[in-house]
matplotlib code that plots the C-alpha trace (Angstrom):
import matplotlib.pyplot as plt

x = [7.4, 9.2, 12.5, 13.0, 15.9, 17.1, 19.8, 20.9, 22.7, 20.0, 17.0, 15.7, 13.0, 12.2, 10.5, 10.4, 8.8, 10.4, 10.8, 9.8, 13.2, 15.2, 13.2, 13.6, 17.0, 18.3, 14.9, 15.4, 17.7, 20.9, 21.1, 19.1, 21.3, 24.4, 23.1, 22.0, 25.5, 26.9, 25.0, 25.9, 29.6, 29.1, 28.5, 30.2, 33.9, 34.5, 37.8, 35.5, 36.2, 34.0, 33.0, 32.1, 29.3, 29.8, 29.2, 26.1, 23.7, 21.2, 18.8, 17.0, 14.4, 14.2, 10.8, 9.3, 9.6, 6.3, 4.8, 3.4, 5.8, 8.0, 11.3, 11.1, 12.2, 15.8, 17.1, 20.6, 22.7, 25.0, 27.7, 31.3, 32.9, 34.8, 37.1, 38.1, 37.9, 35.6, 32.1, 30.1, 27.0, 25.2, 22.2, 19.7, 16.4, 13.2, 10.2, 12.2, 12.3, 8.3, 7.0, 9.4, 7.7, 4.0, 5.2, 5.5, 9.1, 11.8, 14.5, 15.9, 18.8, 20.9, 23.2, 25.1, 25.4, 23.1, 24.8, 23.2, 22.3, 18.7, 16.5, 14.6, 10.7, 8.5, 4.9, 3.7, 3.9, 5.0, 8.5, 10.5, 13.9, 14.1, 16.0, 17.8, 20.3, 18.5, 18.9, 22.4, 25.2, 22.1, 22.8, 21.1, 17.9, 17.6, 17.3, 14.8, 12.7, 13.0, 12.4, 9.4, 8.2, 8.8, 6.7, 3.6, 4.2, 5.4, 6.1, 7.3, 10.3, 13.6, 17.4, 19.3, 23.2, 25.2, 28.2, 30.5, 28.4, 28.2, 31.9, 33.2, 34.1, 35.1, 33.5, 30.5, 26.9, 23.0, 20.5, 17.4, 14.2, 16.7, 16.9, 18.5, 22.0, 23.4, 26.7, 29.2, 31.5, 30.5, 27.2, 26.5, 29.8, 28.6, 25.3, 26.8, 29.3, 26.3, 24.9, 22.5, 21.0, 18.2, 15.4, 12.2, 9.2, 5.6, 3.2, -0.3, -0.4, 0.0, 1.7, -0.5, 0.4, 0.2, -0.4, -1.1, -1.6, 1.5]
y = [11.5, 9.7, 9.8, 11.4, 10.6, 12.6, 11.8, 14.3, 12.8, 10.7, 12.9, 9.7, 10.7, 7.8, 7.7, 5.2, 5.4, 6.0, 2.7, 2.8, 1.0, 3.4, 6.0, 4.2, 3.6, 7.2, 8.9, 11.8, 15.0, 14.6, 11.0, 9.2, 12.1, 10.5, 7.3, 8.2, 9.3, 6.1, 4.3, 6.2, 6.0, 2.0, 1.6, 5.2, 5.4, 6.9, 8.6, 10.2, 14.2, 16.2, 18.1, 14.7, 13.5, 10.3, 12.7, 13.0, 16.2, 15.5, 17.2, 16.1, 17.2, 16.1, 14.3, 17.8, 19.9, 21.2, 20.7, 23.2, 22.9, 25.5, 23.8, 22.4, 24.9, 23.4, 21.8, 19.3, 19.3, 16.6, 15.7, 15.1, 19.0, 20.2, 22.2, 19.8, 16.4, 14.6, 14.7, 17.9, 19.1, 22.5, 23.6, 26.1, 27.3, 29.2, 27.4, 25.5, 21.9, 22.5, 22.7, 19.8, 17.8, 19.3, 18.1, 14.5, 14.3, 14.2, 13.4, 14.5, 12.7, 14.4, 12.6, 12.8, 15.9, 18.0, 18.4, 21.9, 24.1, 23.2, 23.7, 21.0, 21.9, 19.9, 20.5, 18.3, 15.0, 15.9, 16.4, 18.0, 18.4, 22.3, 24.3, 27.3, 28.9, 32.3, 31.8, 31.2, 34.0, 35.7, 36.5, 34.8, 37.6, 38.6, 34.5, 33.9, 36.6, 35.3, 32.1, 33.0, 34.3, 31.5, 29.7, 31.9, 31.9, 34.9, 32.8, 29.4, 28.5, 28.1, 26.8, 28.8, 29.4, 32.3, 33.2, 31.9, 28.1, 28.4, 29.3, 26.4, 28.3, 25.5, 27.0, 28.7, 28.5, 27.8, 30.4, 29.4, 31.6, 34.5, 35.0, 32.0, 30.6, 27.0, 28.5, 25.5, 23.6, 23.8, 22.8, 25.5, 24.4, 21.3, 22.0, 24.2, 20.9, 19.7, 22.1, 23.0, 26.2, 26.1, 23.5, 25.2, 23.7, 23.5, 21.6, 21.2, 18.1, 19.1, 17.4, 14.7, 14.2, 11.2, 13.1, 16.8, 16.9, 15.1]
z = [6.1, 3.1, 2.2, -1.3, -3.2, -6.7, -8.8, -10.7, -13.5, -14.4, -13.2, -11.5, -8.4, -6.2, -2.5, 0.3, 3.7, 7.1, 8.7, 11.8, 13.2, 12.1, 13.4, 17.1, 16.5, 15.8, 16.7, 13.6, 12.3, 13.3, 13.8, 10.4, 8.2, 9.9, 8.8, 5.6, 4.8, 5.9, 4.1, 0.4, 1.5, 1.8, -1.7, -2.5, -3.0, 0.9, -0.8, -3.7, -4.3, -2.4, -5.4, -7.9, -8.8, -5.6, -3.2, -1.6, -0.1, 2.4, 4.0, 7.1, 9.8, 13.4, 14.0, 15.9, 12.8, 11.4, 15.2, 17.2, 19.3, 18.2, 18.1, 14.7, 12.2, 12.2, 9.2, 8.7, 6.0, 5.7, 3.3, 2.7, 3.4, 0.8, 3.0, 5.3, 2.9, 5.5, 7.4, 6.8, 8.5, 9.1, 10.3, 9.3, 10.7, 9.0, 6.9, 4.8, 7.3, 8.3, 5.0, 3.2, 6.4, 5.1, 1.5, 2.8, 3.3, 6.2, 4.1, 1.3, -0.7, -3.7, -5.6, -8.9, -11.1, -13.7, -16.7, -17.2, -14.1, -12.0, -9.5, -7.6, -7.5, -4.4, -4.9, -2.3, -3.9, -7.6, -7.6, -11.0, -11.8, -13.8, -15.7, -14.1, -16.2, -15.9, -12.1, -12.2, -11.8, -9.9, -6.1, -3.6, -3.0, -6.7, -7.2, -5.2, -6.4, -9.6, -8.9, -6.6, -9.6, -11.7, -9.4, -8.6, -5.0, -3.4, 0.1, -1.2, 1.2, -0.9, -0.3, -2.5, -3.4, -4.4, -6.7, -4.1, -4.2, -7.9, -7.9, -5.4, -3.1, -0.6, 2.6, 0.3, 2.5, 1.8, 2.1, 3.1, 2.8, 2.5, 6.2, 7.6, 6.5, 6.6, 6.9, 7.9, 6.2, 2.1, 1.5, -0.6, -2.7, -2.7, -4.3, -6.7, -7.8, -8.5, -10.8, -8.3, -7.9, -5.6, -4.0, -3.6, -1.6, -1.1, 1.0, 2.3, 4.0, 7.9, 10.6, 13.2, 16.6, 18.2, 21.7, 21.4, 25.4, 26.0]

ax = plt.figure().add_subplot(projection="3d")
ax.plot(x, y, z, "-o")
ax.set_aspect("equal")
plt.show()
């Protein structure tokens, strides 16, 4: 899968492949988010507010999600935590990770700030920045109603935030398809510094494996 990158204050989408070295070097998940962060914060002011514009929200999926495996509903979020002023991750399960993987994407890479609240719309490999101020001040489940609605897809997996994310609430979660929670350090804060409201996601490509045997 690519990585997608979105910056919000410019609404500027843009995708690049996966290079295979880093793949090797820090096999998925975890390790390429890390990295990913690292490398915003080289060109990033490293002291930046946690809640400005510099910061950074990634999301990332370890190279079994979408498999049949079974093990790879997980999704990382990574950022610089708002509570604590430094490195931020937490972890969510449910659809969310498999089908950003069957949009064509392991990585996805926020930056910058809306002026206006938004949502982030991935229909395999269109990709539009929307409006969401009827979404916002709405709790997490009547949200996602209405933005399943919105959409015409009673099952389309979505990362949503509540009051408390709109409200910067410094240790605020993300709720993904309503039954799953990335629930450490801020990232739902962070998305809602970011006039964020939800990322929604659709996808029809499939996963390959190299060796299903194996």
């Amino acid at each position: 899968g690519d990585i997608l990158r979105i910056d919000l204050s410019s609404g500027r989408v843009s995708s690049q492949p996966m290079e295979l070295e880093l793949a090797r070097r820090f096999l998925g998940g975890v390790g390429i988010n890390d990295w990913l962060l690292w490398e915003h914060f080289t060109t990033a002011d490293p002291k930046a507010d946690p809640l400005g514009p510099e910061n950074v929200l990634i999301m990332g999926i370890g190279p079994l999600g979408g498999t049949a495996t079974g093990l790879g509903s997980k999704m990382k979020f990574t950022f610089k935590g708002p509570l604590c002023n430094m490195f931020g991750d937490s972890v969510s399960g449910g659809s969310f990770a498999p089908m950003l993987r069957c949009a064509g994407y392991d990585y996805l890479v926020i930056t910058g700030r809306a002026a206006k609240p938004v949502y982030i719309w991935i229909d395999d490999g269109r990709v539009e920045i929307r409006d969401a101020a009827s979404l916002w001040g709405k709790g997490v489940r009547h949200a996602t109603e209405m933005l399943r609605a919105q959409l015409g897809d009673p099952d389309v997996p979505i990362a949503c935030i509540g009051q408390g994310g709109e409200n910067l609430v410094r240790y605020a979660s993300v709720t993904v398809t309503e039954e799953r929670s990335a629930g450490r350090t801020g990232a739902g804060c962070v998305m809602g510094s970011k006039n964020l409201k939800a990322v929604a996601v659709r996808g029809s490509n499939g996963v390959s494996v190299h060796d299903p045997a194996a």
